[in-house]
Wavefront OBJ file of the C-alpha trace (Angstrom):
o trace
v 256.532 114.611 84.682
v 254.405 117.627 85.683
v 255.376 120.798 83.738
v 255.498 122.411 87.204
v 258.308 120.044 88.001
v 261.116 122.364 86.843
v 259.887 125.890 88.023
v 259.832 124.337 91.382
v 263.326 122.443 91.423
v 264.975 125.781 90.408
v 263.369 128.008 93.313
v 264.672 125.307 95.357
v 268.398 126.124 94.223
v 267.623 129.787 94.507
v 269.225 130.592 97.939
v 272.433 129.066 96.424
v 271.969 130.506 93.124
v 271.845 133.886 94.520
v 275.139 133.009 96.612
v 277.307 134.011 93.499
v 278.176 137.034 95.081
v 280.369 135.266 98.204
v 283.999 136.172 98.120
v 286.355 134.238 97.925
v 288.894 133.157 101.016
v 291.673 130.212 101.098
v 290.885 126.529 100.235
v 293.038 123.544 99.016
v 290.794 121.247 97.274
v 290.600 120.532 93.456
v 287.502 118.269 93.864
v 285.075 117.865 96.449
v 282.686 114.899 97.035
v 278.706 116.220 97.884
v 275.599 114.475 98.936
v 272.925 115.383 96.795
v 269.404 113.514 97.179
v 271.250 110.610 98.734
v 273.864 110.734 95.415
v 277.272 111.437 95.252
v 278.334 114.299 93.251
v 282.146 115.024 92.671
v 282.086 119.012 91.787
v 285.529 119.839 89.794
v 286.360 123.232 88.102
v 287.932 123.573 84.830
v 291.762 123.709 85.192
v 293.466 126.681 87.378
v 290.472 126.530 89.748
v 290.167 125.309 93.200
v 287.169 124.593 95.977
v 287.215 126.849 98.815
v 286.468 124.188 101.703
v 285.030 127.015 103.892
v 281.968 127.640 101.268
v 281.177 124.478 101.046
v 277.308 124.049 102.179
v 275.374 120.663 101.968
v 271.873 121.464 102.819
v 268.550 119.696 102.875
v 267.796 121.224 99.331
v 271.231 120.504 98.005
v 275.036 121.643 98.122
v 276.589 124.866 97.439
v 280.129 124.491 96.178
v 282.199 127.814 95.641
v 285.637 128.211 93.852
v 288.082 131.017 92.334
v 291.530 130.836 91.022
v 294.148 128.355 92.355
v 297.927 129.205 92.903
v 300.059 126.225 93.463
v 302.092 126.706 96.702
v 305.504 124.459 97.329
v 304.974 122.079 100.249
v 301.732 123.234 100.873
v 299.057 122.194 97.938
v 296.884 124.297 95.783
v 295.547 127.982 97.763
v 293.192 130.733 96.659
v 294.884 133.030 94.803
v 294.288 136.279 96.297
v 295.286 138.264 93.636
v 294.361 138.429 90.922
v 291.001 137.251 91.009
v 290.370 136.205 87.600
v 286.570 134.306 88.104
v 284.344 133.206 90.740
v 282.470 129.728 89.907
v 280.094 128.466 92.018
v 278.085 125.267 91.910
v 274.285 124.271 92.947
v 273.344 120.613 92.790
v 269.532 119.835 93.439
v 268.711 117.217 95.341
v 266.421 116.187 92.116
v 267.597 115.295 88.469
v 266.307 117.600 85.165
v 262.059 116.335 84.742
v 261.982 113.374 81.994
v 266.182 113.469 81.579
v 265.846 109.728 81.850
v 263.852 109.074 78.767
v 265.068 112.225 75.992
v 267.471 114.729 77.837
v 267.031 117.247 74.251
v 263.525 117.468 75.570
v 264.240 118.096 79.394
v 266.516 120.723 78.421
v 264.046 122.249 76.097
v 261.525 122.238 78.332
v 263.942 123.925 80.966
v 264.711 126.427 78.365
v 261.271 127.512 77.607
v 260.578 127.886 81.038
v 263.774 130.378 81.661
v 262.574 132.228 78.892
v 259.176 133.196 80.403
v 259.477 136.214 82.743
v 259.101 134.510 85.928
v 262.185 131.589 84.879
v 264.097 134.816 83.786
v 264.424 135.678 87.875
v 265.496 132.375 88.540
v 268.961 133.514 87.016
v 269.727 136.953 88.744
v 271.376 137.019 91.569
v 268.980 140.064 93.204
v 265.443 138.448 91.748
v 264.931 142.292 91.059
v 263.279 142.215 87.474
v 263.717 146.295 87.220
v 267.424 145.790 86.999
v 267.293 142.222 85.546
v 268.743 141.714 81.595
v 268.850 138.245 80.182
v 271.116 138.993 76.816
v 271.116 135.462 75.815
v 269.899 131.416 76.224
v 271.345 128.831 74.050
v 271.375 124.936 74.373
v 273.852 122.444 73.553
v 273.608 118.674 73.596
v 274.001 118.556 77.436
v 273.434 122.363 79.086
v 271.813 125.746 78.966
v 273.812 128.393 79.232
v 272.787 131.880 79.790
v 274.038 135.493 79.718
v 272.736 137.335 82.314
v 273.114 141.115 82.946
v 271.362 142.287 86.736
v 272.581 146.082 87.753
v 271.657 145.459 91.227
v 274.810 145.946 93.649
v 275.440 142.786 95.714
v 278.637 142.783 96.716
v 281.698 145.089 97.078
v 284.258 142.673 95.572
v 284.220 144.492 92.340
v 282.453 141.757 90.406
v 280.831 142.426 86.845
v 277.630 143.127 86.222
v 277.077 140.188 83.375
v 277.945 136.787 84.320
v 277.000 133.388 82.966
v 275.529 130.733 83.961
v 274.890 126.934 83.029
v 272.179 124.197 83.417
v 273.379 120.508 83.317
v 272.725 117.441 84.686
v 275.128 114.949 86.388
v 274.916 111.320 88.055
v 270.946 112.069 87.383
v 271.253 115.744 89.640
v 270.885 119.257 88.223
v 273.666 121.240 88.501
v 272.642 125.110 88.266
v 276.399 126.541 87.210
v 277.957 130.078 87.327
v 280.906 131.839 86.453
v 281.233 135.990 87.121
v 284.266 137.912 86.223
v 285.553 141.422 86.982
v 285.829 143.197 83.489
v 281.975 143.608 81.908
v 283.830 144.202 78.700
v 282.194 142.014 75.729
v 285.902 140.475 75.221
v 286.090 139.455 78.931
v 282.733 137.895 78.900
v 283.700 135.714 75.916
v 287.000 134.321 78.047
v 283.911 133.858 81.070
v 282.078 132.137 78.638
v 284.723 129.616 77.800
v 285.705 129.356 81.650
v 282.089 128.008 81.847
v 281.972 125.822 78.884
v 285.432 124.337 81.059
v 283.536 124.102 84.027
v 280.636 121.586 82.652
v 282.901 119.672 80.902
v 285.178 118.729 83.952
v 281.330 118.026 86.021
v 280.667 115.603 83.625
v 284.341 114.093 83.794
v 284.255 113.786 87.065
v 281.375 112.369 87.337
l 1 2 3 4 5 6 7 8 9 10 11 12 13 14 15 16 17 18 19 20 21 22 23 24 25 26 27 28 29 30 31 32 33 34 35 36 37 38 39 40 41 42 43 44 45 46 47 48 49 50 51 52 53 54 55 56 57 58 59 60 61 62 63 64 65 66 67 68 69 70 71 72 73 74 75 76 77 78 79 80 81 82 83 84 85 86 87 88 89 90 91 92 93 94 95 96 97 98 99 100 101 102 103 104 105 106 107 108 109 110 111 112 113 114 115 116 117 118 119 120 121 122 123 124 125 126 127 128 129 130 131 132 133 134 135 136 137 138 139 140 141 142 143 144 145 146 147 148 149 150 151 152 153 154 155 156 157 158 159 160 161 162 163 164 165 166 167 168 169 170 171 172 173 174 175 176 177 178 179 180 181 182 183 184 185 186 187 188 189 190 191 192 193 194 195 196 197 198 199 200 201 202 203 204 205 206 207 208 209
């Protein structure tokens, strides 16, 4: 696989990368099915989190799946909880799977990794793609995802969302899965319960799927 291969599947999932900033409004769904690349994907949050039906967005370069907290509701199924707002999650599947998964994944993911360290993948994970506001405070790998701690001052929305937010790199059912969760406290304890929201969230991807 060309080198090139991964710089170009991520600006593909930029438009929905950058959609982290969406508020949430009602949905009822703890799973949802999306066509990615001709592939079904089953997108599932970690537990206490539900899809939002109305920002749900299967394009021609993938699907956009958001989510936020879920209150259950007597009679009526699981709702967004309006408040509070604990987390927003959101989920990008590419149409394409992680260059050379197939044959080692440690090396597709390393690759990926290198490349999000370079100053160019570093944009890839704001949500403004404004490098003079732009901090990336950390990249690690595990066995199956990147994760990343990102810091970008630009204002993007006036839902009270924190500055630093995470995101995740994975692949499922041979599809990358560009993951994010943001919370509303940029407190270094809050981030470490956003962190572990996160960690949740690939786990149940790869459950589900």
């Amino acid at each position: 696989m060309p080198i090139f291969t991964t710089p170009r599947l991520l600006l593909a999932l930029i438009p929905f990368i950058a959609a982290c900033s969406m508020s949430p409004t009602e949905g009822i769904m703890h799973a949802r099915v999306v066509k990615a690349g001709g592939v079904d994907i089953t997108v599932a949050g970690p537990q206490g989190f539900c899809i939002d039906e109305r920002l749900v967005d299967e394009a021609r370069v993938g699907a956009f799946i958001f989510l936020s907290d879920c209150a259950a509701n007597p009679g009526a199924g699981p709702s967004i909880a309006r408040v509070p707002i604990s987390a927003v999650l959101t989920a990008s599947i590419s149409n394409k799977g992680l260059p050379g998964a197939e044959e080692n994944m440690s090396a597709a993911l390393g690759q990926l990794q290198s490349f999000l360290e370079t100053p160019f993948g570093q944009l890839t994970l704001s949500k403004s793609r404004n490098p003079d506001t732009l901090n990336v405070l950390s990249i690690t790998r595990t066995d199956n995802a990147i994760f990343a701690f990102v810091q970008d001052g630009t204002p993007t929305t006036h839902t009270g969302e924190s500055p630093r937010f995470w995101r995740a790199f994975t692949e499922v059912n041979g599809r990358l899965a560009a993951l994010s969760a943001t919370g509303y406290n940029a407190a270094d304890p809050e981030q470490e319960r956003i962190k572990r929201i996160l960690e949740a969230f690939v786990a149940a991807m790869h459950a589900a799927n």
